[in-house]
DSSP file (Angstrom, degrees, kcal/mol; ACC not computed):
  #  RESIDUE AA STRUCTURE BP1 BP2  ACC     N-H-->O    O-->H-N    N-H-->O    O-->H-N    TCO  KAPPA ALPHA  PHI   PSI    X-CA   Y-CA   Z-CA
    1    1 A X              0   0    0      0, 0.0     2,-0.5     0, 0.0     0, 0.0   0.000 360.0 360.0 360.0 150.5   32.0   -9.6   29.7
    2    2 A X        -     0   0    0      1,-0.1     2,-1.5     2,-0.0     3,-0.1  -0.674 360.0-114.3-111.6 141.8   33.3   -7.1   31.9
    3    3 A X    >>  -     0   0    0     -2,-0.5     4,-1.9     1,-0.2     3,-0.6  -0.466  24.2-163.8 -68.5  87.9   34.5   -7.6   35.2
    4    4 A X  H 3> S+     0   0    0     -2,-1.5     4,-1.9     1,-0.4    -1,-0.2   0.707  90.5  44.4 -54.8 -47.6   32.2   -5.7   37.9
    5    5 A X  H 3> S+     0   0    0      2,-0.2     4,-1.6     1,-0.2    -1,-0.4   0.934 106.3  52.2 -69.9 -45.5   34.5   -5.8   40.6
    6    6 A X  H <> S+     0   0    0     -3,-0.6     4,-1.3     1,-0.2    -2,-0.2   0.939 119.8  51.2 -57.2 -42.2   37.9   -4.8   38.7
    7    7 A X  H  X S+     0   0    0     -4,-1.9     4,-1.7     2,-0.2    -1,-0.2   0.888 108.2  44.1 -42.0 -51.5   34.9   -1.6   37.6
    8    8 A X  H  X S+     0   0    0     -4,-1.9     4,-1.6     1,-0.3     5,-0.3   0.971 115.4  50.0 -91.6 -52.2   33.7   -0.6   40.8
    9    9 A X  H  < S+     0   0    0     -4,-1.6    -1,-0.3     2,-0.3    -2,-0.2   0.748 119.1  36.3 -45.4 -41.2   37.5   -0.7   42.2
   10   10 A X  H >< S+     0   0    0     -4,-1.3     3,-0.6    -5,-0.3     4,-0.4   0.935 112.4  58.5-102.8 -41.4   39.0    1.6   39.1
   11   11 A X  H 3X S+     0   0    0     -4,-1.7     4,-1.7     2,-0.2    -2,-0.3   0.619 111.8  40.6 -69.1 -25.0   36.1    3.7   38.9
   12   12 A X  H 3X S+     0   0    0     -4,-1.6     4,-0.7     1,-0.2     5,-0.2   0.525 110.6  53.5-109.7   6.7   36.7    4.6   42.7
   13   13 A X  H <4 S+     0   0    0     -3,-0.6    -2,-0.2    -5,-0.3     4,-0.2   0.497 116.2  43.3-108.6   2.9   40.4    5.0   42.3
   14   14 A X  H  > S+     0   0    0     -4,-0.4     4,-2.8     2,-0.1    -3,-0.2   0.803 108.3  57.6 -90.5 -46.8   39.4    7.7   39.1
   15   15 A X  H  X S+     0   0    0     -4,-1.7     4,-2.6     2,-0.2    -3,-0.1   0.920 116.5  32.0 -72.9 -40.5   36.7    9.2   41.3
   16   16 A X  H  X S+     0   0    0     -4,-0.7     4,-1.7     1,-0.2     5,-0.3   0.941 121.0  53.5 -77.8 -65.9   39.9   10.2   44.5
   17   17 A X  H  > S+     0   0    0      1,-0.2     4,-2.0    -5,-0.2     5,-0.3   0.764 110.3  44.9 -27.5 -66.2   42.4   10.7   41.5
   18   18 A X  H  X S+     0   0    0     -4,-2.8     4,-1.5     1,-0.3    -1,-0.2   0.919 114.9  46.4 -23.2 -75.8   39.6   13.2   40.0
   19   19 A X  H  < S+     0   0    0     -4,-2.6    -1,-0.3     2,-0.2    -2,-0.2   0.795 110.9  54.6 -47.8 -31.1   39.2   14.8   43.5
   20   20 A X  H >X S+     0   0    0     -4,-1.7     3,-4.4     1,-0.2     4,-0.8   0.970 113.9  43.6 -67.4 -81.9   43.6   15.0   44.0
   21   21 A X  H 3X S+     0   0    0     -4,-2.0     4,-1.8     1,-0.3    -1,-0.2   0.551 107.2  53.5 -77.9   3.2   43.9   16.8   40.9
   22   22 A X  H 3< S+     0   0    0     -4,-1.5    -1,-0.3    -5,-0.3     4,-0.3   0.381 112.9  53.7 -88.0   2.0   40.8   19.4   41.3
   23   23 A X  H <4 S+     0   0    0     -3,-4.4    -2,-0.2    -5,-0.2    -3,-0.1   0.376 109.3  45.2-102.3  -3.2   42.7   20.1   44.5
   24   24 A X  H >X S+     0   0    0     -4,-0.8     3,-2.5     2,-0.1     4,-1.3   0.817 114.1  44.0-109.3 -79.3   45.9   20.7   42.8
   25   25 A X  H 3X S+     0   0    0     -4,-1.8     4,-1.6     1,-0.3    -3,-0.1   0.766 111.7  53.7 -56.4 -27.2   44.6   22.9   40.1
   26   26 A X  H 3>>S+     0   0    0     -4,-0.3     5,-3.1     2,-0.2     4,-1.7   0.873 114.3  47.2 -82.4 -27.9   42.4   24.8   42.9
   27   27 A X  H X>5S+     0   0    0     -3,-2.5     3,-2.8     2,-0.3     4,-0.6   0.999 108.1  60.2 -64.6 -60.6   46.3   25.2   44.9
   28   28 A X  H 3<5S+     0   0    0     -4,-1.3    -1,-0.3     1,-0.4    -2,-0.2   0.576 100.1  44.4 -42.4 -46.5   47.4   26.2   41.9
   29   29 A X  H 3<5S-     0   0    0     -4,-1.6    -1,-0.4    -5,-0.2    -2,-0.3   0.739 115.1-109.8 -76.2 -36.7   45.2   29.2   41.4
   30   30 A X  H <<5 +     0   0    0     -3,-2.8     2,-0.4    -4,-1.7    -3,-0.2   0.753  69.9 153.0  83.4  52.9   46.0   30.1   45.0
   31   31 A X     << -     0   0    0     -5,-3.1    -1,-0.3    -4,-0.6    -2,-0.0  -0.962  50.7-105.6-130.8 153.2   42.0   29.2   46.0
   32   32 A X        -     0   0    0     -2,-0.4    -3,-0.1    -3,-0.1    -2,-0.0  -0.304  29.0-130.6 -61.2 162.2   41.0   28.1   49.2
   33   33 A X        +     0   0    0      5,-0.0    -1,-0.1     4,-0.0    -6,-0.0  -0.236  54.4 120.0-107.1  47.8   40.1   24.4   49.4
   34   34 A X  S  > S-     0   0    0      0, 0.0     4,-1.4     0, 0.0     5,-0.2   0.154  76.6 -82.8 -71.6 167.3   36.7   23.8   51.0
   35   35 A X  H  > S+     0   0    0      2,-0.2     4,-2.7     1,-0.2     3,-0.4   0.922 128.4  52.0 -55.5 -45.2   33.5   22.2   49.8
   36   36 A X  H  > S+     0   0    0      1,-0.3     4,-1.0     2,-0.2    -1,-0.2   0.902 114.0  44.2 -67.6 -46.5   32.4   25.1   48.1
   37   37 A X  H  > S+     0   0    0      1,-0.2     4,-0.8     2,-0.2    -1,-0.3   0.796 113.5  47.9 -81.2 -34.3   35.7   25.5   46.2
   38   38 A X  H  < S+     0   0    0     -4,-1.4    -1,-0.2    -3,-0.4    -2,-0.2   0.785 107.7  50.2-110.4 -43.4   36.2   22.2   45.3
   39   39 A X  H  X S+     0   0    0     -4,-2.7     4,-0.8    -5,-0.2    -2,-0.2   0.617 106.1  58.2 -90.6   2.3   32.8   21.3   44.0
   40   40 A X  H  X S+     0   0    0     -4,-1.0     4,-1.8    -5,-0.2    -1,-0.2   0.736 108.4  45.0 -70.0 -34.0   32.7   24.1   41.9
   41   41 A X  H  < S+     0   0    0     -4,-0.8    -2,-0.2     1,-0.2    -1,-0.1   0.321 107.0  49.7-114.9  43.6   35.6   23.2   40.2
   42   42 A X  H  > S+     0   0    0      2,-0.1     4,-2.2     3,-0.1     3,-0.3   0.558 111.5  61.7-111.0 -37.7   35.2   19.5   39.6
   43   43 A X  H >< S+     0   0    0     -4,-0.8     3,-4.3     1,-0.3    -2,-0.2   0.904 108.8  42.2 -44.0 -82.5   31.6   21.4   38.2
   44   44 A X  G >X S+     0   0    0     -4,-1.8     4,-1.8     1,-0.4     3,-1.0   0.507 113.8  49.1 -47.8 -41.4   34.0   23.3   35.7
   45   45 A X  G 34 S+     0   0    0      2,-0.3    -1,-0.4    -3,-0.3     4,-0.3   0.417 111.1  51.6-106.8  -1.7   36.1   20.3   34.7
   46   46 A X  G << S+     0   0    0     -3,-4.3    -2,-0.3    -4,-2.2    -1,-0.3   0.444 102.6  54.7 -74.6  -1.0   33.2   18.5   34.2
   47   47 A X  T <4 S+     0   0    0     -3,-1.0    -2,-0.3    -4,-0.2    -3,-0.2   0.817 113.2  49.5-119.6 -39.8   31.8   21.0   32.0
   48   48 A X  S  < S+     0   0    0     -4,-1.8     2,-0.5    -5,-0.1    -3,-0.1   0.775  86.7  87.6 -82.0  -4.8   35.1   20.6   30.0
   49   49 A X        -     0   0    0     -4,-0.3    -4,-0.0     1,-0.1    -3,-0.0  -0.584  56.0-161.9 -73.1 123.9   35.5   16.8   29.5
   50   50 A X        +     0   0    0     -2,-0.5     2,-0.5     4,-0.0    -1,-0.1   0.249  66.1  95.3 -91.1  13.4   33.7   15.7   26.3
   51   51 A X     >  -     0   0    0      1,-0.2     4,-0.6     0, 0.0     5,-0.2  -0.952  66.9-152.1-111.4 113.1   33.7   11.5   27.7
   52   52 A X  H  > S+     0   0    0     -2,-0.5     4,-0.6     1,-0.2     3,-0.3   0.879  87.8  59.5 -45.6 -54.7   30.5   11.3   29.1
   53   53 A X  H >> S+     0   0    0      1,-0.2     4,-2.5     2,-0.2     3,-1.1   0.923 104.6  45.6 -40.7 -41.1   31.8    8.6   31.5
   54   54 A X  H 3> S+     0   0    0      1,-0.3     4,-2.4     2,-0.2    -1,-0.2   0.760 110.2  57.7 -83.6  -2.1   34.4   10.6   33.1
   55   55 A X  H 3X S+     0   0    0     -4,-0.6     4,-0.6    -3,-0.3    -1,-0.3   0.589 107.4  49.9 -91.8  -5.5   31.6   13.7   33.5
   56   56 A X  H <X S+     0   0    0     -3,-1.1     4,-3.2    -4,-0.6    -1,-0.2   0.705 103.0  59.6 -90.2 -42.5   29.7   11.3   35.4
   57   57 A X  H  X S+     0   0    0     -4,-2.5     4,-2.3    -5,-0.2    -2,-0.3   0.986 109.8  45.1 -59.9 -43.8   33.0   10.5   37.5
   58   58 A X  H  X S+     0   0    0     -4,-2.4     4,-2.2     1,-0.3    -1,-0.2   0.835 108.3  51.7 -82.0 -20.4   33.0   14.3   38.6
   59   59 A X  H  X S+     0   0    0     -4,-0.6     4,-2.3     2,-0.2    -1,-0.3   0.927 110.5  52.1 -70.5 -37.7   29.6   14.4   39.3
   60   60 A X  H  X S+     0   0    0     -4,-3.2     4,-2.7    -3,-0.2     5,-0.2   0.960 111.3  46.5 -44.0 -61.6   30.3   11.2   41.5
   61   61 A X  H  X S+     0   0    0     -4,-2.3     4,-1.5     2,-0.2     5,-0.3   0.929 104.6  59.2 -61.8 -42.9   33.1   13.0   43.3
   62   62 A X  H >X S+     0   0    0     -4,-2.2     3,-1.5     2,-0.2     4,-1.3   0.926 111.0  44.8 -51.4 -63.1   31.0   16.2   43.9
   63   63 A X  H >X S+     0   0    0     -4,-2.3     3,-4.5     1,-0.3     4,-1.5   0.905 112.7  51.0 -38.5 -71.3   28.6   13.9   45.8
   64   64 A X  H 3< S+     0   0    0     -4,-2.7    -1,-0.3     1,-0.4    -2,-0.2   0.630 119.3  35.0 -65.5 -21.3   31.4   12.2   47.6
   65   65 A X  H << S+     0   0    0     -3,-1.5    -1,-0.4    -4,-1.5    -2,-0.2   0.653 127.9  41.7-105.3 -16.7   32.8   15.4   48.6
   66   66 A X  H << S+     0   0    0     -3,-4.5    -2,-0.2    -4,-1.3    -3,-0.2   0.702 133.7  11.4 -82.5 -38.8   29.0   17.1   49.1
   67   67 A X  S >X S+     0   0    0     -4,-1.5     3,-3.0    -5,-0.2     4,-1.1  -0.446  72.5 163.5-161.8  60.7   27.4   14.7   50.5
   68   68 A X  T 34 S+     0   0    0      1,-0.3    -4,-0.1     2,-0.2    -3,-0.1   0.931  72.4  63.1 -70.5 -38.0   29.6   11.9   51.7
   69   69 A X  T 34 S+     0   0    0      1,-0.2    -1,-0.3     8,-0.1    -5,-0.0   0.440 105.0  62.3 -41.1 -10.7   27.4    9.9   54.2
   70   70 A X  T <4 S+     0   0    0     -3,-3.0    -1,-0.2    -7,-0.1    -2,-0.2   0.944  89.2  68.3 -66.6 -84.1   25.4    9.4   50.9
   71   71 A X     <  -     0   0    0     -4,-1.1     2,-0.4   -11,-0.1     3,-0.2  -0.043  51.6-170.9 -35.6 115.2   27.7    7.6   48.7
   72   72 A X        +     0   0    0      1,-0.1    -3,-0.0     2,-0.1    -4,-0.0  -0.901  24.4 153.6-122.0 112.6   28.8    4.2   49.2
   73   73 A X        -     0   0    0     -2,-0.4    -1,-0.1     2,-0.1   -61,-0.1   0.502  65.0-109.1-120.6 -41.9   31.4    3.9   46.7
   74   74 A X  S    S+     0   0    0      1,-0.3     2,-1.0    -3,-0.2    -2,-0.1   0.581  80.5 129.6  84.6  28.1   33.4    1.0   48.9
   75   75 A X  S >> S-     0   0    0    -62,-0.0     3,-3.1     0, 0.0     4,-0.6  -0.938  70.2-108.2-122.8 117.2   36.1    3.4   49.7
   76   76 A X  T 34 S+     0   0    0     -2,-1.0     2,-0.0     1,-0.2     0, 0.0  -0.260 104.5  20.8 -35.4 153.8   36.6    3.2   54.1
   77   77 A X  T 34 S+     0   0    0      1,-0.2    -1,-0.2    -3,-0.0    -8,-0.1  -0.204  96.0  86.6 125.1 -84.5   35.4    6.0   55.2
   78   78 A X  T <4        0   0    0     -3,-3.1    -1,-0.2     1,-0.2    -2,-0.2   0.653 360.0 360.0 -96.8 -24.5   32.9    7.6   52.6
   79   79 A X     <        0   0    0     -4,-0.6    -1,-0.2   -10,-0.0    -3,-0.1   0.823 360.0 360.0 -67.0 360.0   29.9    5.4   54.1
């Protein structure tokens, strides 16, 4: 059986890990880094990941970054 807490804890250190590196590729291209910018291209790297989980993690971070006052994740902060 799998361990809920150890889940919710890795799953929210994937979801900022996710965001870091759609903020690095977006540097990378020399694009601004804004909401707009950002959730478009977590959009775009979700539309190329073929593990369903981790396309669910980028839709997670696009809320967290969209709509943060939503989300309660457990990361200070985001409530």
């Amino acid at each position: 059986m799998k361990d809920r807490a150890y889940e919710s804890t890795s799953s929210e250190d994937e979801v900022c890990c996710i965001i870091g590196q759609a903020v690095i590729e977006l540097s990378d291209e020399h694009q601004p880094v804004n909401k707009s910018t950002l959730s478009l291209k977590l959009l775009a790297m979700a539309d190329r990941d073929k593990d369903d989980e981790r396309v669910l993690l980028y839709w997670i971070a696009r809320k967290a970054i969209t709509k943060p006052h939503q989300l309660n994740i457990g990361v200070q902060g985001w409530r």
